[in-house]
N, C-alpha and C positions, 0 to 999 in steps of 0.2 A: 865585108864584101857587099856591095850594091846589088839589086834584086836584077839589074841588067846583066848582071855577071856571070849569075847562076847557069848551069847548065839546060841546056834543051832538054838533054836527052833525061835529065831528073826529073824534067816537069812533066813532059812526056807522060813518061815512067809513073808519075803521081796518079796522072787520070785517068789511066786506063780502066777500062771495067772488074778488069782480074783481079789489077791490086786491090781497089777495091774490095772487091768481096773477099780478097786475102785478109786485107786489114780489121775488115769485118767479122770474121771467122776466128779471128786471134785467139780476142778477148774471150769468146763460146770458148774455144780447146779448150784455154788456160782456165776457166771455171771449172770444164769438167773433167780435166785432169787432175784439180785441188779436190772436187766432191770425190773422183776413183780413190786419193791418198787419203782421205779422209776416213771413208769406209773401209779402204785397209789397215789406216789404224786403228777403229773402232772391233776391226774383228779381231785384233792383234791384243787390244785390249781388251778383249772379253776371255780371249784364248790365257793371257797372261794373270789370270784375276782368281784368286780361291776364294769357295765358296765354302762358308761354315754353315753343315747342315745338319737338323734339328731331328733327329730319328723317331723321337716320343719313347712312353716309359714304356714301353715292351712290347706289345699287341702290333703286329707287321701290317695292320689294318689301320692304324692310328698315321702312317704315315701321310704328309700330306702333298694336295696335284703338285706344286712348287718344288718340294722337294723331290719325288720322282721324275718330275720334269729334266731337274738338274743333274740326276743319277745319268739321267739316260744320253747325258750328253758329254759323262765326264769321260776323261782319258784319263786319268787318277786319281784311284780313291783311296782315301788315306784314314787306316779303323782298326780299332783293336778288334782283331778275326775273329778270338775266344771271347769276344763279348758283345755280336751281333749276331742277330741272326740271321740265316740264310737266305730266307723270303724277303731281307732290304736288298741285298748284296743281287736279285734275279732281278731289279731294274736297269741294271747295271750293262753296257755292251760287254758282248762276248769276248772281246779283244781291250777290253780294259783293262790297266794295272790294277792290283789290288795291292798295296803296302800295309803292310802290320805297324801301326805306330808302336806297338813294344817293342820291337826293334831295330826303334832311331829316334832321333827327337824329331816330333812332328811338324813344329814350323820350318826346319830346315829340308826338309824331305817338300815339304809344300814349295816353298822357298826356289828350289833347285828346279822343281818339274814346270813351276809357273815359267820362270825364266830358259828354260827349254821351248815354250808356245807351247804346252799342254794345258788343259782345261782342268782343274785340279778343284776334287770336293774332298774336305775332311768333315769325316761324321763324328758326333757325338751323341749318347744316349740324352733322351730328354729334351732338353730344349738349352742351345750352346750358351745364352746368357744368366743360368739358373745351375749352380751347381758343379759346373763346367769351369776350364779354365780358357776360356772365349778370351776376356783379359789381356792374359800371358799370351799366347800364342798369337792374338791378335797383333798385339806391341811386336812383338817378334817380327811377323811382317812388313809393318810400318818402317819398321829400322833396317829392312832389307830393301825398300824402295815398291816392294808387291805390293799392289791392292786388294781388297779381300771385299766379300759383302758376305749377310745374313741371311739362311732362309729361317726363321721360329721353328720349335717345333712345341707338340702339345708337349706341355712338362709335368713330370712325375709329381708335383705338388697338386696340381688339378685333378691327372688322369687317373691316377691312384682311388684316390677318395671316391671320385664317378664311379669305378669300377668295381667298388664294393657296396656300392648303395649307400654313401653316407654324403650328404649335402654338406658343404660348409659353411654355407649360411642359409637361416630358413626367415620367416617373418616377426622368431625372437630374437634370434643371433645374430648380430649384422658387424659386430667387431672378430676381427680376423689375424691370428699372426702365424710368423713361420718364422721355424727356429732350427739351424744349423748346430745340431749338438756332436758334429761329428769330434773335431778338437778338445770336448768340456769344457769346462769352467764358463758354465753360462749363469748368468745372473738371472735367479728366477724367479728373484723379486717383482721384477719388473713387467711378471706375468700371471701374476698374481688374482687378478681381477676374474673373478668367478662369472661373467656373461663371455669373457673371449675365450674362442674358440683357437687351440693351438695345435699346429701341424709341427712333429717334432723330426727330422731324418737325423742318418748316419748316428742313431742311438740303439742299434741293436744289442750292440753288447753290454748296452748301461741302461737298460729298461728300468733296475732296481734301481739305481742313482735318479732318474729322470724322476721317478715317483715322488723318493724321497722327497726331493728337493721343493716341488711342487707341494706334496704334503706340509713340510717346513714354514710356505710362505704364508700359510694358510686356503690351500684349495682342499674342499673337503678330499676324505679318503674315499667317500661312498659316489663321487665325481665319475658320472660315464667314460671310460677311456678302450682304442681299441688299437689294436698292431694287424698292420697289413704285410703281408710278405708276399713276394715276387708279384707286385701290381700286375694288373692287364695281361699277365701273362694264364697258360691255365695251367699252372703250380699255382696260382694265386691261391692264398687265404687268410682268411678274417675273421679274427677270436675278438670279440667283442667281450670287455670286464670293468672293473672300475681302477681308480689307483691304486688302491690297496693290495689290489688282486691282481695288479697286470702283469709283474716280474713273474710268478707264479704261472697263473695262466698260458703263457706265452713261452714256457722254456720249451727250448729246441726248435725255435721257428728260424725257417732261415733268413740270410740278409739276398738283398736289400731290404728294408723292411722301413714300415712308416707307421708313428704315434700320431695318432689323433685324440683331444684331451675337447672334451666338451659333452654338452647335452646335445649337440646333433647328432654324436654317436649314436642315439637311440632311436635314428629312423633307419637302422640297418637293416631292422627284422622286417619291413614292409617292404624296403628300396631295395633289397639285395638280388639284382638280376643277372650279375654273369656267373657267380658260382652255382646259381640256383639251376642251371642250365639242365636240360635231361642227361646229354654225355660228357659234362663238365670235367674235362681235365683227362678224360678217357683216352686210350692211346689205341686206335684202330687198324686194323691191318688191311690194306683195300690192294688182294692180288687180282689185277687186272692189271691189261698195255695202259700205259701212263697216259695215252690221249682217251682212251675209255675214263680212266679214273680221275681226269679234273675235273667234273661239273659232282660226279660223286663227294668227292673229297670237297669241295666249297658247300655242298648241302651240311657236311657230316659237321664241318667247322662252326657254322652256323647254331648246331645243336650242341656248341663246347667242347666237343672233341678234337684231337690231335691226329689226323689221318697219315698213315703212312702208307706210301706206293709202293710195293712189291711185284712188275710185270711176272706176271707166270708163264706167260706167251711172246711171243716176236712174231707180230705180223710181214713178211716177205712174199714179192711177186711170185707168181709162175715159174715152172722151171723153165716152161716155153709159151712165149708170149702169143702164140700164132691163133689158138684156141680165144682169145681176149680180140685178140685183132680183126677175127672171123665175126665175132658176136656184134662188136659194135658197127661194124659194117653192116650187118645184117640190120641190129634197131634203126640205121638211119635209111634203110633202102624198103623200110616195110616187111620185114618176116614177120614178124611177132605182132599177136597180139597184147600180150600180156609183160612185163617185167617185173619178178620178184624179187625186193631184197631182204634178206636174213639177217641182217646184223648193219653194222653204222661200217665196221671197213669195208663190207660190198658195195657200197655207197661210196666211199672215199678210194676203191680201187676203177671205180667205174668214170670216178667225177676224173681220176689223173689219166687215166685213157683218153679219157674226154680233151683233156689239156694237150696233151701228146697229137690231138688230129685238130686243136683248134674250134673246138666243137663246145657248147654250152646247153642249157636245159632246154633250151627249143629245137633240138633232136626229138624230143622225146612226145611232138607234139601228134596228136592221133591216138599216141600207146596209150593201155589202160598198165596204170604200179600199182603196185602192194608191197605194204610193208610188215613188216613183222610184230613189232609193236613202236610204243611211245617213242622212244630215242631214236630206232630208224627211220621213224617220220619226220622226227625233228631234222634228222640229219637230209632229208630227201628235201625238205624246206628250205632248209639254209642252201641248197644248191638250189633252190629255185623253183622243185617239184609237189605239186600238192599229190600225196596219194590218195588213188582210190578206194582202195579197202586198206582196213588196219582192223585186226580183232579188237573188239572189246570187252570179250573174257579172258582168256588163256593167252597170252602173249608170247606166239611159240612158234614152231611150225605145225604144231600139231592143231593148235587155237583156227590158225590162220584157215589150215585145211579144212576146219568144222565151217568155216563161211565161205568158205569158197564155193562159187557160181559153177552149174555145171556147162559146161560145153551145148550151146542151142545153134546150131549150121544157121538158120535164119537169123538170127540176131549178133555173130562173129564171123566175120568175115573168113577170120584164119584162126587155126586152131589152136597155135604153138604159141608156149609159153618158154621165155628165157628165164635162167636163174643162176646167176653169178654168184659163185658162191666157196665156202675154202672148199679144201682139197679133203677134209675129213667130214664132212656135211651128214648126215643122216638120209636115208631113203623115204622116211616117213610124207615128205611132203609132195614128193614125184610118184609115189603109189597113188595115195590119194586123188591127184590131181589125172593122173593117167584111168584110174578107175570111171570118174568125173566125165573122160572122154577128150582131155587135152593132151599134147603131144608136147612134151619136156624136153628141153636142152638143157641139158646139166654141165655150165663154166665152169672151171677152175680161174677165179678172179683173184686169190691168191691162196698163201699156205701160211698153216699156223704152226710151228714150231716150237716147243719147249725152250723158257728162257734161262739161261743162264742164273747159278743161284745166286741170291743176295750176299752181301758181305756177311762177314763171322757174327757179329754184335746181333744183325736182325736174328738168324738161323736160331740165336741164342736166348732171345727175346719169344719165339714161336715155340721154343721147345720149353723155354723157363717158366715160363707165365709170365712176359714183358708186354703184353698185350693185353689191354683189355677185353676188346671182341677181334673177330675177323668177319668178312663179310665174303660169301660165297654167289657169286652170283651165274655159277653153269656149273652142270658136275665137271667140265676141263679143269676148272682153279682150283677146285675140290684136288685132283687126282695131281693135276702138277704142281701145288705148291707142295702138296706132301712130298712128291717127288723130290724137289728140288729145293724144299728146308726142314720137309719135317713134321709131324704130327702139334697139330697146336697142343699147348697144355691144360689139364680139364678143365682148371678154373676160369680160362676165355671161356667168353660169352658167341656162341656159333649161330652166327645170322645166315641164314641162304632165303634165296629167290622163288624156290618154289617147293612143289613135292621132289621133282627128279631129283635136284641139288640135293633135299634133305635125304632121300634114299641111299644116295654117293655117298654124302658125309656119312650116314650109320651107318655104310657097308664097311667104311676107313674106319670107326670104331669112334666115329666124334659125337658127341649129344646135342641135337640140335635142340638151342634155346628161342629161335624167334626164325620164323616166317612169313615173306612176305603176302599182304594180303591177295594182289595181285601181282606179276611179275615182271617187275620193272624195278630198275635200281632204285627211283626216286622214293618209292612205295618203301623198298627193303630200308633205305635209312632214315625213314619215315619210323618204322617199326621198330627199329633198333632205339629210335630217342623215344618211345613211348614204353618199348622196357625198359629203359634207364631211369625214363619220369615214376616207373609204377616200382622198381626198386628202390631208389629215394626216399618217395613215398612212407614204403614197408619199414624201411631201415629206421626212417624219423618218428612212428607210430608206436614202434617196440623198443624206440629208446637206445637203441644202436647207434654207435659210432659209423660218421657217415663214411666207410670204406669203397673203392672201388673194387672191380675184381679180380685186379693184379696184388692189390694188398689183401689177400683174402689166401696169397699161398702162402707154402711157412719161408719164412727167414725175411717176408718182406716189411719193407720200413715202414712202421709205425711211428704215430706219435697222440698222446693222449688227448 
């Protein structure tokens, strides 16, 4: 067709401005409707991808940012239940699957949930390309068309040896092996050489054979060798011997367990810092509400102990919210001069009020607070509040009331003081304070309630002697754990926070072993690792077997 033929109305149609900027706009959509498919494949493929994750050899603290990162994101997690522990499994969403790979094969179970568009982690102990069968499962995937990546993790060949104080290489030793004896028939020839240091697993039940064998090639008999059982965790322990002596030494240790054969074994006795711990391995009993009891329980962990939560109490509102509703109207309209809090949930019942009207710590600006002691203050801080008085002798209400300012009309405008506080509070601090010449409001901010008791297993462990210590920190947990599990057994070790506490406990009939210097939890498990440090001590000076005080009743498990 000749260009005289063409239509008007097409050329027309060509120049207009619209088209234009139609034709111009195209090419943009079509860009950015390939980058939107683009990035929903990308998230299609991250959703469809399993990630093989690295737990480390035992210690819930060894985990690493990466891999929690990965927990926290997964929709499926794929682990043998009875062979992790509980504190990997709390990074985890609340509305996460959990699969037991013992019952199912795990790449297919991964396999299925990937290709569903879940986010799918499978753990393993250690670290997945050590020991692991990363490998197998890996392949498995491959040949299902899923993609998979690695997070490391620290591995039981490293973390082990750190954990008992034994270097694997020093500035003599610098050759290194590791050896797989779980199968046998290892050639041990081959290892022969009296400067390398050998890391032997999955020989626990052939400690005698591993000797042998090594003896055989020619490694002396009088060779440093030492067996670690349950690394990093705090069952750990570490019997340090030579070859000759290690079968011997070492019977009835449990597995997992790991041979270390060299002369770096003998920098145990200076490096050995996690069993050397003051509450090493200690099984504690901490009855407090479980938001009191986690910075206790991270202190206690820190000194090697094993903390367990038992609430004794259930903190609950008001039965009538009108009395909370009155008060905080009042602190923002100016009544009060003063607001005291007694405790961290008068603080946490004041701060959700506070939420409830919208309101934040510059309410509070003008008021003079008082706290009670350390951890109310803390708590008054984290919401934003610096207090003004806080004892610093008797941490109490009674403490409080020795400092307490008396009432001067020239120098207080108003006289009344607010005081949020539970529903069973003591009078001791509104006498006082009324004597003084101030006028007290006495809130009910909430109620404290007797908790429900623990499962059978604890109740069983409190009355057995399954506990090491327990730690008392108000005559309430005194009166209501007896209540509601039962008189601890004599041989716990009975910490309380002050005199009252210990007056409670010996009225119950319990012997108090340690009190806090001053009264504050931090202080009490403070004082609890420095009688653990000074039993240790006594135990290793008289040549005693180092026993805790749970192996100290009769029928408990010993081992030589």
């Amino acid at each position: 067709m000749s260009p005289a033929s063409k239509s008007p109305e097409r050329k027309s149609a060509a120049k207009t401005p619209a088209a234009k900027a139609s034709a111009a706009k195209a090419p943009a959509a079509s860009a950015a409707g390939n980058a939107a498919a683009a990035k929903a494949a990308a998230v299609r493929a991250a959703a469809e991808t399993v990630t093989f994750v690295g737990l480390g050899p035992g210690d819930p603290g060894l985990l690493t940012l990466r891999a929690a990162a990965v927990l926290e994101r997964a929709d499926v997690v794929i682990v043998r239940r009875d062979a992790v522990h509980p504190e990997f499994l709390s990074h985890c969403r609340t509305d996460a699957e959990i699969l037991d790979s013992a019952e199912g094969d795990p790449p297919k179970l991964a396999a299925k949930a990937a290709k569903a568009g879940k986010r799918v982690v499978r753990l393993f102990q250690g670290d997945p390309a050590l020991g692991c069968d990363l490998s197998g499962e890996a392949g498995s995937l491959t040949k299902a068309g899923v993609p998979f990546e690695v997070v490391p993790g620290v591995s039981a060949l490293t973390g082990v040896p750190a954990y008992a104080g034994i270097p694997l290489t020093d500035h003599k030793h610098r050759e290194l092996r590791f050896i797989d004896a779980a199968e046998g028939g290892v050639d041990w020839e081959r290892f022969a050489d009296a400067d390398a240091t050998l890391v032997i697993y999955g020989a626990e039940s052939t400690v005698g054979e591993v000797a042998k064998g090594l003896i055989a090639v020619g490694r002396a008999d009088g060779t440093p060798a030492a067996m670690i059982s349950l690394g990093t965790t705090t069952e750990q322990e570490t019997v340090v011997s030579t070859l000759q002596r290690l079968a011997a030494d070492t019977k009835g240790m449990e597995a997992p367990a790991m041979i270390i054969v060299g002369d770096v074994v003998n920098h145990h006795d200076k490096l050995a810092w996690f069993e050397t711990k003051p509450l090493f391995g200690w099984r504690v009993l901490v009855p407090r509400t479980k938001e009191q009891a986690a910075s206790l329980s991270d202190q206690l962990r820190s000194y090697g102990a094993v903390p367990d939560e038992v609430p004794t109490i259930s903190v609950e509102p008001p039965r009538t919210p009108q009395q909370m509703e009155r008060a905080v109207k009042g602190l923002v309209t100016g009544r009060y001069e003063w607001v005291v809090f007694t405790s961290t949930n008068a603080v946490r019942a004041v701060r959700e009020k506070f939420v409830d009207y919208g309101l934040d710590a510059r309410a509070f600006a003008g008021l003079k607070v008082a706290a009670v002691g350390e951890q109310t203050a803390a708590a008054l801080v984290e919401f934003g509040i610096h207090p003004d008085l806080v004892p610093t002798g008797q941490q109490s209400s009674e403490g409080l009331a020795e400092v307490w300012p008396p009432y001067d009309e020239d120098l207080d405008p108003i006289n009344r003081v607010l005081l949020p506080r539970a529903d069973i509070a003591t009078d001791t601090l509104i006498a006082k304070l009324t004597e003084l010449g101030w006028e007290c409001e006495d809130v009910t901010a909430y109620r404290t309630v007797r908790a429900a008791p623990p499962p059978a297993p604890i109740r069983e462990a409190i009355k057995g002697g399954g506990f090491d210590a327990v730690l008392f920190t108000s005559s309430s947990t005194v009166k209501n754990l007896i209540g509601i599990a039962g008189k601890p057994h004599n041989v716990t070790v009975i910490a309380v926070i002050g005199p009252q506490t210990a007056k409670t406990a010996e009225e119950y009939g319990l012997r108090v072993d340690v009190m806090a210097e001053k009264p504050s939890v931090s202080a009490l498990a403070e004082a609890l690792a420095e009688y653990g440090a000074n039993r240790r001590a006594a135990q290793i000076e008289a040549g005693d077997p180092l026993r805790k005080p749970s192996q100290m009743r009769r029928g408990a498990r010993r081992r030589k």
